[in-house]
LOPA-121778 format. One record per residue (C-alpha): residue number from 1; residue in three letters; chain; y, x, z. Coordinates in nm, 4 decimals. Each point is the difference from the previous one (the first is absolute). Example, Ala and Ser with C-alpha at 12.3 -4.5 7.8 and 13.67 -1.06 7.14 Angstrom:
2
<nr: 1&rest: ala&kette: A&c2: -0.4500&c1: 1.2300&c3: 0.7800>
<nr: 2&rest: ser&kette: A&c2: 0.3440&c1: 0.1370&c3: -0.0660>
% end
This chain:
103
<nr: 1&rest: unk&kette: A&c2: 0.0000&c1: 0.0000&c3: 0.0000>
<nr: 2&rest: unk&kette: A&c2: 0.3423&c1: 0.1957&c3: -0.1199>
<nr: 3&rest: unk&kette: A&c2: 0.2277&c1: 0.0570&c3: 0.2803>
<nr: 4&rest: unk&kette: A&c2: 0.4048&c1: -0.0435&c3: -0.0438>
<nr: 5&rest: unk&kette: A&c2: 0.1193&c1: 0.2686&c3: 0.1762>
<nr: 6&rest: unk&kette: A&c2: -0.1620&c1: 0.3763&c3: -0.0810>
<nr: 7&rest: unk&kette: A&c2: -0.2243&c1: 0.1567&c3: 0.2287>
<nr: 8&rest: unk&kette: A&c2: 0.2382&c1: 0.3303&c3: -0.0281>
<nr: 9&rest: unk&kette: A&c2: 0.3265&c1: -0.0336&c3: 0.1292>
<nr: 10&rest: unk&kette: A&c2: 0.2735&c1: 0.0642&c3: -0.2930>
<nr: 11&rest: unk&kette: A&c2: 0.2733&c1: 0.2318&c3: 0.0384>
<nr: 12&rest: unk&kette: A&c2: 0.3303&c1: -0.1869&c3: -0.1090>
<nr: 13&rest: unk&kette: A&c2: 0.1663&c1: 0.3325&c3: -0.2297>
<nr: 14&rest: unk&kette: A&c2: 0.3840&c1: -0.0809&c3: -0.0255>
<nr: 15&rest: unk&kette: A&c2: 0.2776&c1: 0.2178&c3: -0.1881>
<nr: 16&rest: unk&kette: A&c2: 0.2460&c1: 0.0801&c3: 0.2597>
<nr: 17&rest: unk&kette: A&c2: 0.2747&c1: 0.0302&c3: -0.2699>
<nr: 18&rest: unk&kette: A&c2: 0.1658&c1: -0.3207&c3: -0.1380>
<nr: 19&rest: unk&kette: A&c2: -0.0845&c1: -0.1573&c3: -0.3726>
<nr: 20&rest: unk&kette: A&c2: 0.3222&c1: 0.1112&c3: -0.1432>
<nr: 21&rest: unk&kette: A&c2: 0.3465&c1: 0.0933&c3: 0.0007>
<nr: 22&rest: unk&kette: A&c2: 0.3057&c1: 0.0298&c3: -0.1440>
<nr: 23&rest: unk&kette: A&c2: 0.2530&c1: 0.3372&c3: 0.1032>
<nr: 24&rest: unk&kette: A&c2: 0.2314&c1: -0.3023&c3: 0.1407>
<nr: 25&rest: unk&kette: A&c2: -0.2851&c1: -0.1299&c3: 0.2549>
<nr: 26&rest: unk&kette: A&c2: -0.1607&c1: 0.3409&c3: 0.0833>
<nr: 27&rest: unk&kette: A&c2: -0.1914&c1: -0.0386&c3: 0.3188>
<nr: 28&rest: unk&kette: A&c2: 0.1520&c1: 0.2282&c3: 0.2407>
<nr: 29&rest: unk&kette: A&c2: -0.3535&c1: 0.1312&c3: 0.1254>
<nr: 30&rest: unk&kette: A&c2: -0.1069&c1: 0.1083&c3: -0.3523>
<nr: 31&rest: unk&kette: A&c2: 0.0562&c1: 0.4063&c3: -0.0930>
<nr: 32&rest: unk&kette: A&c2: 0.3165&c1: 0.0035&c3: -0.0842>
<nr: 33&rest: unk&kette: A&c2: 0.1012&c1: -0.2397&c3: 0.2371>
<nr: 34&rest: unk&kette: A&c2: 0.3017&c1: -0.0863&c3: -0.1889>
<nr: 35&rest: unk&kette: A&c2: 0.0830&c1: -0.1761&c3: -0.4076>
<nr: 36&rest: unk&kette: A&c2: 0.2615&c1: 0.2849&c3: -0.0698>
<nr: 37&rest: unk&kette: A&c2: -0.2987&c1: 0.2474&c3: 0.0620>
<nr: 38&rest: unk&kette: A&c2: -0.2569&c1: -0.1737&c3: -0.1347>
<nr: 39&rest: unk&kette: A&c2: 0.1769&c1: -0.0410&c3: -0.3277>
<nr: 40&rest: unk&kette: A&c2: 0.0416&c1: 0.3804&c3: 0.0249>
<nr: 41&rest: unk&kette: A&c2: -0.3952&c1: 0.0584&c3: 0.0254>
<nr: 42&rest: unk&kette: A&c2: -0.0370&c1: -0.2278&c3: -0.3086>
<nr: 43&rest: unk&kette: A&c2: 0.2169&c1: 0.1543&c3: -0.2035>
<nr: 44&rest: unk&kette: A&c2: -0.1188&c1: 0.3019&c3: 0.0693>
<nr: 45&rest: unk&kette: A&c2: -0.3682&c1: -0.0692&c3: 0.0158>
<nr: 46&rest: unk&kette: A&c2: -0.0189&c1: -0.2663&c3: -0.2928>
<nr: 47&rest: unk&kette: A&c2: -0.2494&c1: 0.0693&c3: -0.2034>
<nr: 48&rest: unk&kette: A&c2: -0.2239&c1: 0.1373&c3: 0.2627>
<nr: 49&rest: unk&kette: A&c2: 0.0437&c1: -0.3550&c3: 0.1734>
<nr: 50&rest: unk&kette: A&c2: -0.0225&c1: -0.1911&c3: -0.3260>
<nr: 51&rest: unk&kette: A&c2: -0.3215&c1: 0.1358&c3: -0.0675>
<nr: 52&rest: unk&kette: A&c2: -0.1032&c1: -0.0746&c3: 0.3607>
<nr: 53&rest: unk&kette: A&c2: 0.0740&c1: -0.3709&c3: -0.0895>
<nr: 54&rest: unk&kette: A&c2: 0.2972&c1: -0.0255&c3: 0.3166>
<nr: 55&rest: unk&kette: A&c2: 0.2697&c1: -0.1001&c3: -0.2585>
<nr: 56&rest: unk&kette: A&c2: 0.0469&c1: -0.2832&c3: -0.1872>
<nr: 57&rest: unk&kette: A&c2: 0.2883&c1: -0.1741&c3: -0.1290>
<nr: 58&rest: unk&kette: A&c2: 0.0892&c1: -0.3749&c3: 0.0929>
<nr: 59&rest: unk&kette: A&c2: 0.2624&c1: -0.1271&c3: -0.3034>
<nr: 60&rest: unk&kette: A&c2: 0.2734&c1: 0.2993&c3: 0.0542>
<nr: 61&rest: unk&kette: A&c2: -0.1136&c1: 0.0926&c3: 0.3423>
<nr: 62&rest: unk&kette: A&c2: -0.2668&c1: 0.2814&c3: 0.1109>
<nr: 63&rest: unk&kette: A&c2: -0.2595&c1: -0.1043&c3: 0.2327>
<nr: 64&rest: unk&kette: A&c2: -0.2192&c1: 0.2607&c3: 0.2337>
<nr: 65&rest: unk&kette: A&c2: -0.3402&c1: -0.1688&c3: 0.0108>
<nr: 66&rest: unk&kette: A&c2: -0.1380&c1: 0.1184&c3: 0.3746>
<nr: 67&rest: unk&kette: A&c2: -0.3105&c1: 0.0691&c3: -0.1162>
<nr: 68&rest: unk&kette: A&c2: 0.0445&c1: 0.2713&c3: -0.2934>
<nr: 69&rest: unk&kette: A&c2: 0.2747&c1: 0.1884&c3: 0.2338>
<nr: 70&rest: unk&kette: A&c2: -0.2549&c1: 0.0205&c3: 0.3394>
<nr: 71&rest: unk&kette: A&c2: -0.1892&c1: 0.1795&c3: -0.2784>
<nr: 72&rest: unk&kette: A&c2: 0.2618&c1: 0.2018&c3: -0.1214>
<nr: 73&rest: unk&kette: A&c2: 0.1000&c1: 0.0834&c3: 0.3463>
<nr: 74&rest: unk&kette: A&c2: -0.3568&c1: 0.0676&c3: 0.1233>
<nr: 75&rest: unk&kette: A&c2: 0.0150&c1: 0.2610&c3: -0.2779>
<nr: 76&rest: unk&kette: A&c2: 0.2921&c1: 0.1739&c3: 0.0353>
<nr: 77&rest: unk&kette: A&c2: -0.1179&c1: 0.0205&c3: 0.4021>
<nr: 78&rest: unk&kette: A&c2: -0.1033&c1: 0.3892&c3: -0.0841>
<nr: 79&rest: unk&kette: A&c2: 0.2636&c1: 0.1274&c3: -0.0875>
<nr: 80&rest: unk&kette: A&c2: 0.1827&c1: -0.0554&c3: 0.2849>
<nr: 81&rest: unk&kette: A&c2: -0.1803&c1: 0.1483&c3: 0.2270>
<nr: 82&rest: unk&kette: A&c2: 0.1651&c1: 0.3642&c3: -0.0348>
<nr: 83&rest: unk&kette: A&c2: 0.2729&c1: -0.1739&c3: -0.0470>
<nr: 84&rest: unk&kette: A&c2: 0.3191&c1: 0.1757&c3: 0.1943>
<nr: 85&rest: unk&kette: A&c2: 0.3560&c1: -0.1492&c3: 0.0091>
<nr: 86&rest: unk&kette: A&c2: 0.2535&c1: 0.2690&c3: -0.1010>
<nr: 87&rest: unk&kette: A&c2: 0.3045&c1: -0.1351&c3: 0.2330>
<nr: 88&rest: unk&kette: A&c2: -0.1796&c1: 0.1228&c3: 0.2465>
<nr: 89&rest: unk&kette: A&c2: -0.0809&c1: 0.3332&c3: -0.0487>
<nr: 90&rest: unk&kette: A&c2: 0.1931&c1: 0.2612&c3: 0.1998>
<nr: 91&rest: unk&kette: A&c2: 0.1478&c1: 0.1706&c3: -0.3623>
<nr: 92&rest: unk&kette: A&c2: 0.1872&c1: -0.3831&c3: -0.0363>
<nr: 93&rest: unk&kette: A&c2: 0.1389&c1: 0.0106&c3: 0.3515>
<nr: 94&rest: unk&kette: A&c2: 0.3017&c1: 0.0891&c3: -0.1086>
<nr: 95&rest: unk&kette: A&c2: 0.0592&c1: -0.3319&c3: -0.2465>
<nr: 96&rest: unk&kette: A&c2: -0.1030&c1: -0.1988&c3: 0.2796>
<nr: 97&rest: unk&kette: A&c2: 0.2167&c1: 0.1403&c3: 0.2844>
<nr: 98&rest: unk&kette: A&c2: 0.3181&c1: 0.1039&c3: -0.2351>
<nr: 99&rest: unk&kette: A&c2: 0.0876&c1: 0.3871&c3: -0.0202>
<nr: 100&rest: unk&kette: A&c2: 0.2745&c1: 0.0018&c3: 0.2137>
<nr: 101&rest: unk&kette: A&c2: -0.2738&c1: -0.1279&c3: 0.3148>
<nr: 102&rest: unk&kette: A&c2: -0.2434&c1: 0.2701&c3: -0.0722>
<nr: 103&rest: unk&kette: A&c2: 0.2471&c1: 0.3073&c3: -0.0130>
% end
């Protein structure tokens, strides 16, 4: 006699990241955080995200589809781990702090 419910427990897999989005309504907890950036990052990453399938165009806007740009992000994850930020290197201190402070 078939059961309804499985014998094995299912795991319920959800995407953490929204759908979509447009640069106006870019969800503040998404890498870049911010539209200004984001549009940045798909400028400069188009065709690497095109081919990813995280941008699409909706009649004259662009669209990042969540899906395709978790991808893109998960692979892009390697190279920043060597990843150091210049500004704060001690050969920059001097841009930071001004000139006049450090002499």
């Amino acid at each position: 006699m078939p059961t309804k419910t499985p014998m094995v427990p299912v795991k319920q897999i959800t995407i953490s990241v929204p759908h979509s989005w447009t640069f106006a309504s870019w969800p503040k907890d998404i890498y870049p955080n911010d539209g200004q950036r984001g549009r940045h990052i798909c400028r400069a990453h188009r065709n690497e995200l095109i081919a990813e399938g995280a941008l699409t165009r909706i009649g004259r806007e662009l669209a990042v589809l969540g899906a395709g740009y978790s991808r893109w992000l998960s692979k892009q994850a390697n190279k920043v781990l060597d990843f150091e930020v210049p500004a704060n290197r001690p050969e920059h201190a001097s841009k930071r702090a001004g000139r006049a402070q450090l002499q």
